[in-house]
Each structure stands twice: as C-alpha cells, then as structure tokens.
TORSE-558162 format. One record per residue (C-alpha): residue in one letter; x, y, z. Coordinates in steps of 0.25 Angstrom, whole numbers, plus 5000, padded with zeros to 4 digits. Layout:
N
aXYZ ...
//
This chain:
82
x535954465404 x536254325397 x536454315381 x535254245376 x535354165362 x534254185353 x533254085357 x533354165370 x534154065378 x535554115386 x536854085384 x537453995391 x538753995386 x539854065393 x541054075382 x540054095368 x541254105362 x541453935364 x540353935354 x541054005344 x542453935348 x541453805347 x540853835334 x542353855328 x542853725333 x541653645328 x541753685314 x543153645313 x543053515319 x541853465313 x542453415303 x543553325310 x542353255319 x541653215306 x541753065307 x541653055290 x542853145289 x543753065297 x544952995291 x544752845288 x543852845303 x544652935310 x544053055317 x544753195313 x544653245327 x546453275328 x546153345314 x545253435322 x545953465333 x547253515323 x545953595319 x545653655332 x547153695336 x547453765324 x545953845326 x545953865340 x547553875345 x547153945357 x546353835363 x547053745371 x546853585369 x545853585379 x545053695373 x544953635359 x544553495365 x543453555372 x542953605358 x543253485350 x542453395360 x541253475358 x541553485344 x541453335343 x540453365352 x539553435345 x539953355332 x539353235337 x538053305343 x537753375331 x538053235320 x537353105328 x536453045320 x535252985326 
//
C-alpha cells in the first residue's frame, strides 16, 4: 500500500527525508542568494557554502552542491517577476 498525501495523491518520493534535508538547506541559503544583500554586486553564494559545511559536516561536497543548486533553484522559481 502506497502513502498518499492529503489531496489523495501518492508519494513519489523515495528518501522523504531529502525534504526535510531540503527544507533545512533552503532556509539557510536564502539569504546569501538574495541579490539586494550582496556586497557591492557580488553574489554571497561562498558565504553559503561556509553556511552549509559547518551545518551539514557529514555531506560530502557533492552532497551539498546537489542541495545548493536546487536551493538556487528553487530561489529563482519561487522570485521571477513576470
């Protein structure tokens, strides 16, 4: 039997807990990806990285590129401007 959410559609997801891990990862970087918090133009995004490896030292540098690209992602999706 498949989980279903509450609209009645199933999971599709096969690790949930990447949406946690996800969640985690976006409300850190959210900030640094900001482009009126950069300095003098410059994107933050080093800054969030630092962020990310002192939060998450058991990832590897893969793992937490994977989550900043969708974090950048997901940033740019969920701020354009029509």
């Amino acid at each position: 039997m498949t989980a279903a959410s509450k609209s009645g559609v199933a999971e599709r997801r096969r690790h949930p807990a990447n949406r946690e891990t996800f969640d985690g990862v976006f409300s850190r970087v959210e900030p640094f990806l900001d482009p009126e918090t950069g300095w003098t133009g410059q994107p933050l995004e080093h800054l969030a990285y630092n962020v990310l490896r002192e939060k998450y030292p058991h990832m590897s540098e893969d793992e937490l590129n994977k989550y900043f690209m969708a974090a950048k992602r997901a940033f740019k999706e969920r701020n354009e401007t029509e």
